[in-house]
DOSE-262797 format. One record per residue (C-alpha): residue number from 0; chain; x, y, z. Coordinates in Angstrom, 1 decimal. Example, Ala and Ser with C-alpha at 12.3 -4.5 7.8 and 13.67 -1.06 7.14 Angstrom:
+-----+-------+--------+--------+--------+
|   n | chain |     c1 |     c2 |     c3 |
+-----+-------+--------+--------+--------+
|   0 |     A |   12.3 |   -4.5 |    7.8 |
|   1 |     A |   13.7 |   -1.1 |    7.1 |
+-----+-------+--------+--------+--------+
//
This chain:
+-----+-------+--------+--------+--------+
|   n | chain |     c1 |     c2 |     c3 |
+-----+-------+--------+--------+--------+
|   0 |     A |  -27.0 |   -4.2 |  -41.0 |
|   1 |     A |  -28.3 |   -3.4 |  -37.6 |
|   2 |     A |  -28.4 |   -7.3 |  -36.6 |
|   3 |     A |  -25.1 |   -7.2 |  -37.6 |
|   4 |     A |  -23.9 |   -4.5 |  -35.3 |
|   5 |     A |  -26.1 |   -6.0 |  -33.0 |
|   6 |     A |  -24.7 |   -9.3 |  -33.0 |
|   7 |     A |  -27.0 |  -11.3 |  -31.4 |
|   8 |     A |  -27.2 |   -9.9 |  -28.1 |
|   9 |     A |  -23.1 |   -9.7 |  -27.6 |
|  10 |     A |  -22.0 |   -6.8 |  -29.1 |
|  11 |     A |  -21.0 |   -5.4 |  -26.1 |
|  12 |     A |  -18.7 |   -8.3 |  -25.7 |
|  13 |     A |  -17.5 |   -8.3 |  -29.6 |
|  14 |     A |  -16.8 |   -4.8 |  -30.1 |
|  15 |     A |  -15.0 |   -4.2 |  -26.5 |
|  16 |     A |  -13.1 |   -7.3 |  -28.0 |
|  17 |     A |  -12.3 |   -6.0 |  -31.3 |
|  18 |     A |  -11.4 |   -2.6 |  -29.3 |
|  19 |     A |   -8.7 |   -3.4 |  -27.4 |
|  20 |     A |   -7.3 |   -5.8 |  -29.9 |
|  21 |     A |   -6.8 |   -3.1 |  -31.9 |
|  22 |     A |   -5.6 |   -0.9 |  -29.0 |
|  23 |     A |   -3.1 |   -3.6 |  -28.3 |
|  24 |     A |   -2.5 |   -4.4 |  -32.0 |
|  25 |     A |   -1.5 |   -0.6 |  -32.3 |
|  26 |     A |    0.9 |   -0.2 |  -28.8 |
|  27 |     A |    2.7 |   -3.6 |  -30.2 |
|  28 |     A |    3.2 |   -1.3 |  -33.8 |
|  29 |     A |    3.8 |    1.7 |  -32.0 |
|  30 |     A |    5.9 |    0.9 |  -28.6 |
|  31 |     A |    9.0 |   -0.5 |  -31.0 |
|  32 |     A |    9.4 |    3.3 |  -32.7 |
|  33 |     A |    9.3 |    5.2 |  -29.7 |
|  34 |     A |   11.9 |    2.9 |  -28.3 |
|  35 |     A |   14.3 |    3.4 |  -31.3 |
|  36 |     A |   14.0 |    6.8 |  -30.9 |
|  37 |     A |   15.1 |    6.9 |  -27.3 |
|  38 |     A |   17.7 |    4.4 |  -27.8 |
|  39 |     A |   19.3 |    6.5 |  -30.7 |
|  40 |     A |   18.6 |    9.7 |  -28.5 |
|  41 |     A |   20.8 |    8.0 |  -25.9 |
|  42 |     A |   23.4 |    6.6 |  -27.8 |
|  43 |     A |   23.7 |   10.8 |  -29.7 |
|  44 |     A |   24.1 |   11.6 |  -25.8 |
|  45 |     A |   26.8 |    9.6 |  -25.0 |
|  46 |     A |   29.2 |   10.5 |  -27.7 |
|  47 |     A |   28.2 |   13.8 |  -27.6 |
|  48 |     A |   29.9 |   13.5 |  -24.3 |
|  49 |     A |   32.4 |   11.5 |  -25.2 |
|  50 |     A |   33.6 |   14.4 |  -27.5 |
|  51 |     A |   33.6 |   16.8 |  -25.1 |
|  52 |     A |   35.7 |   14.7 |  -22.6 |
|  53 |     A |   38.8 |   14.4 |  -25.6 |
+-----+-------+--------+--------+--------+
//
């Protein structure tokens, strides 16, 4: 197992790489929700506003 972690001399390499693929994996999953939530945040505002002007 430890030659395994150890990779052959590049784990360094292989887990940073494995690392930020997963990072960037998760702000790809991530990024889409928090932008739906603003959007409909936004979109609450405006008629919200829209209301009050009638």
């Amino acid at each position: 197992m430890s030659e395994f972690l150890h990779m052959g001399g590049y784990a360094f390499y292989v887990w940073t790489s494995y690392g930020l693929a997963f990072v960037l994996m998760l702000a790809l999953f991530v990024s889409p929700m928090i932008e739906k939530k603003r959007l409909i945040a936004g979109i609450a505002r405006k008629l919200r506003r829209e209301r009050r002007e009638k």
